[in-house]
Each structure stands twice: as structure tokens, then as C-alpha cells.
C-alpha positions in Angstrom: 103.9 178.9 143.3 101.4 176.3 142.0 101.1 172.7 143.6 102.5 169.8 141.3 100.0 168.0 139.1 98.7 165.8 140.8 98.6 162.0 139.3 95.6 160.2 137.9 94.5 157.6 140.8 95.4 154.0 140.2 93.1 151.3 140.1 93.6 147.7 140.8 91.7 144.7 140.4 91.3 142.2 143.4 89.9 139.6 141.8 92.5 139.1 138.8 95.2 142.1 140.1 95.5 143.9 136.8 96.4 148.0 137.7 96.5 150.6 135.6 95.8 154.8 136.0 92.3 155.8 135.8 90.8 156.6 133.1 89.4 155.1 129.5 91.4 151.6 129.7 88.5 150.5 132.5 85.0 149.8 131.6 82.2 151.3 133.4 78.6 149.5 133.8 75.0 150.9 135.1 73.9 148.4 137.6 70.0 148.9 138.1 69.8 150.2 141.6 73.6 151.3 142.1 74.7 153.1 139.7 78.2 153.2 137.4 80.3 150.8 138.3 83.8 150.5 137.5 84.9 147.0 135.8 87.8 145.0 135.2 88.8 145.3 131.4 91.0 141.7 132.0 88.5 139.7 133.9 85.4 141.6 134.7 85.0 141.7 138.0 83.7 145.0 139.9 85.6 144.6 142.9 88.1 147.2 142.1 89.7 149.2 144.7 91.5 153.1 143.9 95.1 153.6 145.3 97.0 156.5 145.2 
């Protein structure tokens, strides 16, 4: 028996609260000395957090 699919991860914004699955809708960034960064589509901020 094979475990159910599971779903894509949701992330939400905390600055402007817009959610939606993971995946292309979100923007990704290279920040110099980070790395990819995921960012806000609505706003822009970076302060997004995954829920499952």
C-alpha cells in the first residue's frame, strides 16, 4: 500500500498575508551573501513563512 500524495507546502506572507501552495506563483531572489530567497508576488516582502 503506498502513502497518500502528499500536498505541496503552503506559504504565507507576514507582511501582507497573501497564501498560496508552493510553487511558480512566488518569486525567488539571489541575495548576495544568503542565497534564494523566497518573495512575496503581492507585496514583496521576504518574510514568508511555510505551513503545512
Amino acid at each position: 500500500m503506498s502513502a497518500p500524495a502528499a500536498e505541496p507546502a503552503t506559504l504565507v506572507c507576514h507582511a501582507c498575508r497573501f497564501s498560496a501552495p508552493a510553487g511558480d506563483e512566488w518569486d525567488k531572489i539571489e541575495v548576495t551573501g544568503v542565497g534564494t530567497m523566497t518573495r512575496c508576488p503581492k507585496c514583496g516582502s521576504t518574510r514568508v513563512e511555510h505551513k503545512r
